[in-house]
LOPA-21077 format. One record per residue (C-alpha): x, z, y; residue in one letter. Coordinates in steps of 0.2 Angstrom, whole numbers, padded with zeros to 4 digits, always signed. Each point is the difference from the previous one (the first is absolute). Example, Ala and Ser with C-alpha at 12.3 -4.5 7.8 and 13.67 -1.06 7.14 Angstrom:
% LOPA-21077
+0062+0039-0022A+0006-0003+0017S
***
This chain:
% LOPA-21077
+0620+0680-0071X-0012-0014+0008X-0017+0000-0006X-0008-0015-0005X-0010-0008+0015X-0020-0001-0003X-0004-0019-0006X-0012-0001+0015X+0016+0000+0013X+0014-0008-0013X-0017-0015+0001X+0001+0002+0018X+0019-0001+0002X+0002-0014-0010X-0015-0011+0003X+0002-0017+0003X-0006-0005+0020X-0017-0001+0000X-0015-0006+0011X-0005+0018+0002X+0018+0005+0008X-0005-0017+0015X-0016+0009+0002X+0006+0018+0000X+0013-0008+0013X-0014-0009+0011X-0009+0016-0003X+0013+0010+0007X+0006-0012+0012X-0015-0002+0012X+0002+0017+0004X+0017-0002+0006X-0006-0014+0009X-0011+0007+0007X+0010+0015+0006X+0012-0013+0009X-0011-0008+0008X-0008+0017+0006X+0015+0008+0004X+0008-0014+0008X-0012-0008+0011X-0001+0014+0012X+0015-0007+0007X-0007-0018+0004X-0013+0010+0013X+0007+0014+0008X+0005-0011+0014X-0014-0008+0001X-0010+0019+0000X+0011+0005+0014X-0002-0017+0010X-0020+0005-0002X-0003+0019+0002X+0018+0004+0011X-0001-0014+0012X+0007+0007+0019X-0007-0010+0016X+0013-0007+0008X+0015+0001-0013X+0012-0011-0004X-0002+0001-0019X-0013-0001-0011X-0007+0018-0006X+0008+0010-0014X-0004+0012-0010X+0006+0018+0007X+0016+0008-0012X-0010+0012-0008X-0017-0013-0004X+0014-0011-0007X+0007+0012-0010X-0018+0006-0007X-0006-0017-0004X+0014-0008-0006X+0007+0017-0012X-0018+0010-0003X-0004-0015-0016X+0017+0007-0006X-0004+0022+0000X-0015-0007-0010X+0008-0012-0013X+0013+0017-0003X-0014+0013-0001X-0010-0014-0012X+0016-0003-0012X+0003+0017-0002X-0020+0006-0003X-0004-0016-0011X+0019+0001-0008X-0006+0017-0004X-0017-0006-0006X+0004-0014-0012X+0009+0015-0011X-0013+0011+0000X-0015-0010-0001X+0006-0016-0006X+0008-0016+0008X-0017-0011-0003X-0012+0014+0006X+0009+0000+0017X+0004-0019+0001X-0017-0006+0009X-0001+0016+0012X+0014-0008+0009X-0008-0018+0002X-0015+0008+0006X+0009+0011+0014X+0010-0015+0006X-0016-0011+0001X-0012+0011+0007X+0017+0003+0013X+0004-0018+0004X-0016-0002+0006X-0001+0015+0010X+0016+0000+0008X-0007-0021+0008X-0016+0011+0004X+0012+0012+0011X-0016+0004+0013X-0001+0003+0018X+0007-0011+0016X+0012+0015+0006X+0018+0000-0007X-0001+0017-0004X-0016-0002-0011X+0008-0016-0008X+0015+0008-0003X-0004+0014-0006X-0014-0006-0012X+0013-0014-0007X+0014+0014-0003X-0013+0008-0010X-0006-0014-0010X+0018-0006-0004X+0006+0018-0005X-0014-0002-0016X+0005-0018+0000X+0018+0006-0006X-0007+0013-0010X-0007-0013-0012X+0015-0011+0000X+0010+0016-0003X-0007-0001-0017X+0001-0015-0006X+0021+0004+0000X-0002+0010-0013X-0014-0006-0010X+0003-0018-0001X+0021+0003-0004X-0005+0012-0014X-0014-0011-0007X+0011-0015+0000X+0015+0007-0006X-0011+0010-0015X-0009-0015-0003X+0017-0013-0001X+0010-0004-0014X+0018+0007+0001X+0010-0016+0002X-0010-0008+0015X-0003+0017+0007X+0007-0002+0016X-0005-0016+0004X-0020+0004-0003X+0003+0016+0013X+0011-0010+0010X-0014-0014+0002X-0015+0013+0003X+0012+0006+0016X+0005-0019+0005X-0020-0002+0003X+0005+0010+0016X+0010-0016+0008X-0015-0007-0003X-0012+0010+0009X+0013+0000+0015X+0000-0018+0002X-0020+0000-0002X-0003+0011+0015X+0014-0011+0010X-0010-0017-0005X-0018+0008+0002X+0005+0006+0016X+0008-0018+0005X-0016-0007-0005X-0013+0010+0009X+0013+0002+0016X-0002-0019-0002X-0019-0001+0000X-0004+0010+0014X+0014-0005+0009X-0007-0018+0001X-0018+0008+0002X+0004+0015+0014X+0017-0013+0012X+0006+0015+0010X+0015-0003+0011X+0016+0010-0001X+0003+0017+0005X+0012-0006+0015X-0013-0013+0008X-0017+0013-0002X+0004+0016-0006X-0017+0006-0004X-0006-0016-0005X+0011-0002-0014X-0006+0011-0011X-0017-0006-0004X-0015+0013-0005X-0001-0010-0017X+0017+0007-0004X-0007+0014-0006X-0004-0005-0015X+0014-0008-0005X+0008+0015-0004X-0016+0007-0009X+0000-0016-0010X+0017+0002-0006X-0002+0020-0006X-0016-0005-0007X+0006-0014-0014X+0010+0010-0009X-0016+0007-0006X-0002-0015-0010X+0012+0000-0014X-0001+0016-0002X-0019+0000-0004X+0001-0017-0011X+0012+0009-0012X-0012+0016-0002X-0010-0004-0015X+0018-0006-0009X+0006+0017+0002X-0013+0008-0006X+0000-0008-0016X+0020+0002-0004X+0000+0013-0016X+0013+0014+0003X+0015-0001-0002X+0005+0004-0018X+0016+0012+0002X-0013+0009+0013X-0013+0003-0014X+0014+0005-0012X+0012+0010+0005X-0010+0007+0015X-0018+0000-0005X+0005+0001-0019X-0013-0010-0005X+0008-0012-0013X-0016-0008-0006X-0005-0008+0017X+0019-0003+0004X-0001-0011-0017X-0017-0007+0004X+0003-0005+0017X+0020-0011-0003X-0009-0005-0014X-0013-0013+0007X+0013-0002+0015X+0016-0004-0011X-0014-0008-0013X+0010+0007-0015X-0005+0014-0011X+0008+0020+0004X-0001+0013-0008X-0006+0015+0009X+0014+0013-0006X-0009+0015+0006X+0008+0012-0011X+0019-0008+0009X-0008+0003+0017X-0007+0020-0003X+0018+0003-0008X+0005-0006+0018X-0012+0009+0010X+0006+0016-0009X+0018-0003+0006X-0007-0005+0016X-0009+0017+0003X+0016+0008+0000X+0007-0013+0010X+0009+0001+0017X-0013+0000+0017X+0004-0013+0016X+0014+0009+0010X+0003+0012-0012X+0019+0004-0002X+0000-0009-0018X-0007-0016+0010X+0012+0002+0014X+0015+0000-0013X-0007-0017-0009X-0007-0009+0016X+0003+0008+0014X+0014-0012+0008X-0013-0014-0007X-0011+0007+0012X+0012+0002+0013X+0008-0017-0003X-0016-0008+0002X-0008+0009+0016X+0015-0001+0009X+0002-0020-0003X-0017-0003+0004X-0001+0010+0016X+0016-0008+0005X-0004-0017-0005X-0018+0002+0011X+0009+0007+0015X+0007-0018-0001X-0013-0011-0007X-0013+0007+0013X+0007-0001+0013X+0006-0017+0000X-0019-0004-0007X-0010+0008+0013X+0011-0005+0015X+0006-0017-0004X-0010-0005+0013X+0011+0010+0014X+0016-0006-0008X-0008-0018+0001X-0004+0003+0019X+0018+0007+0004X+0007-0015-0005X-0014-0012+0007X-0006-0006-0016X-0018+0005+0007X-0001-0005+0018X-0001+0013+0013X-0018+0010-0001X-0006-0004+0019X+0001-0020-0007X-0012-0001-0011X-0017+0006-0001X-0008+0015-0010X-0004-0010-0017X+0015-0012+0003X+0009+0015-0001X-0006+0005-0019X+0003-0021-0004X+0016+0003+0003X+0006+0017-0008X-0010-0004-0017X+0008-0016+0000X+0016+0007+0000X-0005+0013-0014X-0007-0012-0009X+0017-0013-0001X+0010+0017-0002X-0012+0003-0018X+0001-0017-0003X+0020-0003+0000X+0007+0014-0004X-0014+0017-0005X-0010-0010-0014X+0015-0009-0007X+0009+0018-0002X-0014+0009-0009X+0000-0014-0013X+0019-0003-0003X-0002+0020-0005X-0014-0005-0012X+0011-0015-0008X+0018+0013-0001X-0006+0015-0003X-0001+0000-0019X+0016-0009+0001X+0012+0009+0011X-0009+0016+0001X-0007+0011+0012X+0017+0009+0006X+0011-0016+0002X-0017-0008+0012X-0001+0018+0008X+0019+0000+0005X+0000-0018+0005X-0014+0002+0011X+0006+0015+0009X+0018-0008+0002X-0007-0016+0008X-0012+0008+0013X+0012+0011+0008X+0012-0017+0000X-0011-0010+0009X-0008+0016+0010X+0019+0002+0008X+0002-0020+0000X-0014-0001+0012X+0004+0019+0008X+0018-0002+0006X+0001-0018+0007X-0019+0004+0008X+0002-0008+0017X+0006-0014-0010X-0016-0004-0009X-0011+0003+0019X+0008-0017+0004X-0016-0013+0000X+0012-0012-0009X+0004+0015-0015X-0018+0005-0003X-0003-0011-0015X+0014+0008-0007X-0006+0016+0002X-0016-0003-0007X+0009-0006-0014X+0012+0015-0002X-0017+0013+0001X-0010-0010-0011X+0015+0004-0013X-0002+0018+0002X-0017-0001-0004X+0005-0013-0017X+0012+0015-0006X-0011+0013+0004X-0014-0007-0013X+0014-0009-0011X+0005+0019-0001X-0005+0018+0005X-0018-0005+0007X-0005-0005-0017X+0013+0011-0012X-0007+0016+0007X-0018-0003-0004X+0004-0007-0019X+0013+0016-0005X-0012+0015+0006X-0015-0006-0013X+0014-0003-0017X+0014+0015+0001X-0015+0016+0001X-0009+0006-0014X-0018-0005-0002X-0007+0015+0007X+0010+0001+0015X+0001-0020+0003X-0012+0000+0012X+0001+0015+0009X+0021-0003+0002X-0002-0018+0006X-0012+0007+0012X+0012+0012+0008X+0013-0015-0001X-0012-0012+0009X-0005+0012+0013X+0019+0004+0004X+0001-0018+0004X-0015+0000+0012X+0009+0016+0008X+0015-0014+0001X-0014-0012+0009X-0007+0013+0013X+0017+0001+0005X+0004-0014+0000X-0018-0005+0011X+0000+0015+0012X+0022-0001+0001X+0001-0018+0004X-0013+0000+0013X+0010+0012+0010X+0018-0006-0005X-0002-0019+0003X-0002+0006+0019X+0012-0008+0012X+0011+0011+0004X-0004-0006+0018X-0016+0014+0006X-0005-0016+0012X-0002-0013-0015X-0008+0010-0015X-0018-0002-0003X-0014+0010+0011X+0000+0019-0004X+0015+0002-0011X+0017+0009+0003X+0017-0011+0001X+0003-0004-0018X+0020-0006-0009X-0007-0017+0001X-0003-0012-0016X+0019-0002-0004X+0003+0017-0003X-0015+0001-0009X+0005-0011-0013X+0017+0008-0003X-0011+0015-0003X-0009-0009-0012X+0015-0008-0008X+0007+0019-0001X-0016+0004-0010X+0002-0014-0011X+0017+0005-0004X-0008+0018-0005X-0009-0010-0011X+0014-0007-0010X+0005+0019-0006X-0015+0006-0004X-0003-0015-0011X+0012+0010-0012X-0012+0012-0002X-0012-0015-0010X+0001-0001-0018X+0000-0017-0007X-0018-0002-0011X+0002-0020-0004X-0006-0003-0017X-0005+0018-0006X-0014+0006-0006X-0010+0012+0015X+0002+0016-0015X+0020-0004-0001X+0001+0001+0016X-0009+0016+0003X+0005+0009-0014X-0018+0000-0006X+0006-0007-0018X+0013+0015-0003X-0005+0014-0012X+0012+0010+0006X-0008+0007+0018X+0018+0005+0005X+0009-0017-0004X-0002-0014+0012X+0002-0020-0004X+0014-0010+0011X-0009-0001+0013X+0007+0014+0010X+0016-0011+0003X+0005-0007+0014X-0002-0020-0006X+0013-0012-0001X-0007-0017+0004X
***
């Protein structure tokens, strides 16, 4: 027998869109921004780092970073961001989702502006003082996974649910076209400040001393947003089903949806210690009652997350080598040091531009619509499509008179990943868990994904490798080139495609039907445990 749902969540549920649900949503969203841009940035300098601190006297190419420097700087913000959305996950169910919120701001601030500050003239020192610096960095994004997916979904009514979580993620595309155009514009300005001549015509010459902090500059902005949207933060009430049914403080819960709804609750707290009561004999996370009602949840929605990162990541992070394989970006020794980073973030940025942004917010507008499983599936199907599309006929698309074509054809892999997977598997985590599990769970579902991205960073460095020992780049072992790569890739999307059974459906449900958390009955559990039919 159903219990009847406290009138502080039926208000929530059913509440009409509100101002407060665009500023919850800006709130939110500036993380994410932030996050992207943070996260994704790193990729616009790393050539431009080796082209400064590995240069060889007397080598053809420009310097590049050494495998294992590559590896750490590009894949060391990921081992933070898991170890954050596991520790903060964990930390917005014990302490509360508000409490923690602002810690993670703070982390990623005080980081940003450490990781430019990176100190010493030695690679080493740089190196090692930037690795550090970005493992924190990622920490502090690692919880805003978690918190701001909970808080949102908490926070949203139950029929434009999706879209409100979907749009705090779809800040994300965003904060990657931010970096690319910030870093067009300063590689601009210093460009027409510091001419330097190409790598080919003066080797040591084309990098000029000033370049140095062009890459700084870059890792150092993302501070920005972050710190504006502090105070904002700190001033959201908690989240009412927190207060309720974790904290069990119906009073506050009432008080605080009260002046945010601007309609008068009742504070029920008779209703909510009858629920504590059940709950204090209720199951613990992992527990074998848990696993029976959410265990293939869980398992559904790790697995499609680390799958779907395995794919999204690497594409992200190395589109720039994808773009030089096919000579969208001229040949390194042709330009000069900051030329170099003009031309890789304006790449990024027209990829955001065309097909990442425009992703993201076709998920906002369809999600309530067609639901979460139908955009997951859909997703999944089309990137291992065009994955294979661009895999098999590869030597096909290397022709100078096809690359427009491919461009096209990978900038639709990234449309389907954010019209699909990229967005669904952030929104599901934070509805189908009970509220005092929600964060924790889609912690461990977020930081199965970055797992997913490390491989993804540190596998596609090696693997994109010309098979050819005399052609791959300095200090790394022959490779199964980027063609192969990319069937791998679609093999994984495919993965993706089954494990999406494993999703329930949560379009238009309440977050306690879904969970179960409405049920009297501890043994019974609501429909959610099906397999959903879209």
């Amino acid at each position: 027998m159903a219990r009847d749902q406290l009138q502080v969540l039926n208000a929530l549920d059913v509440a009409k869109t509100q101002w407060y649900h665009f500023t919850a949503i800006i709130i939110a969203g500036m993380g994410f921004f932030t996050d992207a841009y943070d996260l994704f940035c790193i990729s616009l300098v790393t050539k431009l780092l080796g082209r400064i601190y590995y240069h060889v006297d007397g080598s053809e190419k420009p310097g590049t970073l050494p495998p294992n420097v590559a590896a750490a700087v590009n894949g060391v913000a990921f081992c933070g961001t898991l170890a954050g959305q596991l520790f903060f996950g964990w930390l917005g169910d014990k302490l509360g989702r508000k409490k923690v919120y602002g810690m993670t701001l703070m982390v990623m601030v005080l980081c940003s502006v450490a990781s430019g500050l990176s100190f010493g003239h030695e690679p080493k020192a740089v190196m090692a003082t930037l690795c550090f610096f970005r493992f924190w960095l990622g920490f502090g994004i690692g919880g805003d996974y978690p918190l701001s997916a909970t808080i949102m979904s908490e926070y949203a009514n139950k029929k434009t649910r999706g879209a409100f979580v979907s749009a705090v993620f779809a800040m994300q595309g965003f904060g990657i076209m931010a970096g690319g155009i910030f870093a067009i514009i300063i590689s601009s300005a210093f460009e027409a400040k510091f001419p330097a001549p190409a790598y080919a015509d003066d080797a040591l010459a084309s990098t000029v001393p000033q370049a140095d902090l062009v890459w700084r500059i870059i890792l150092m902005v993302g501070a920005i947003p972050a710190a504006m949207t502090y105070y904002s933060r700190s001033k959201m009430p908690e989240t009412a089903r927190y207060t309720a049914l974790v904290a069990k403080d119906a009073k506050q819960a009432a008080s605080d949806m009260s002046k945010v709804l601007q309609v008068e609750i009742e504070p029920e707290q008779q209703k909510v210690d009858e629920i504590s009561k059940e709950k204090s004999k209720a199951f613990s996370l992992f527990s074998k009652e848990f696993m029976s009602r959410h265990g293939l949840h869980l398992l559904g929605t790790t697995s499609t997350w680390f799958l779907l990162d395995i794919a999204f990541y690497s594409q992200n992070l190395f589109q720039k080598d994808i773009f030089s394989a096919i000579g969208w970006i001229p040949p390194a020794k042709s330009m000069n040091a900051i030329q170099e980073v003009f031309k890789i973030a304006r790449a990024q940025t027209l990829i955001a531009l065309c097909s990442t942004v425009p992703g993201y917010w076709f998920t906002v507008a369809f999600i309530d619509v067609i639901g979460r499983f139908a955009i997951q599936m859909m997703g999944f199907f089309f990137m291992t499509v065009f994955m294979f599309a661009l895999a098999i006929p590869y030597n096909h698309w290397t022709h100078k008179e096809n690359r427009i074509g491919f461009v096209i054809m990978y900038s639709l892999t990234f449309f389907f990943a954010n019209f699909g997977p990229n967005a669904t598997t952030f929104v599901v985590p934070a509805e189908i868990f009970p509220a005092r599990f929600r964060s924790t769970c889609h912690g461990i579902s977020a930081a199965s994904g970055k797992l997913g991205a490390m491989v993804g960073a540190f596998g596609f460095l090696y693997l994109a490798q010309s098979p050819d020992k005399n052609k791959t780049d300095a200090g790394y072992p022959p490779g199964i080139g980027v063609r192969n790569s990319l069937i791998v890739l679609g093999v994984v999307n495919f993965l993706g495609i089954l494990f999406t059974f494993l999703v329930p459906e949560s379009k238009g449900k309440s977050l306690e039907e879904m969970s179960g958390e409405n049920e009297d009955n501890e043994n019974s559990i609501s429909d959610n445990r099906t397999v959903p039919i879209v």
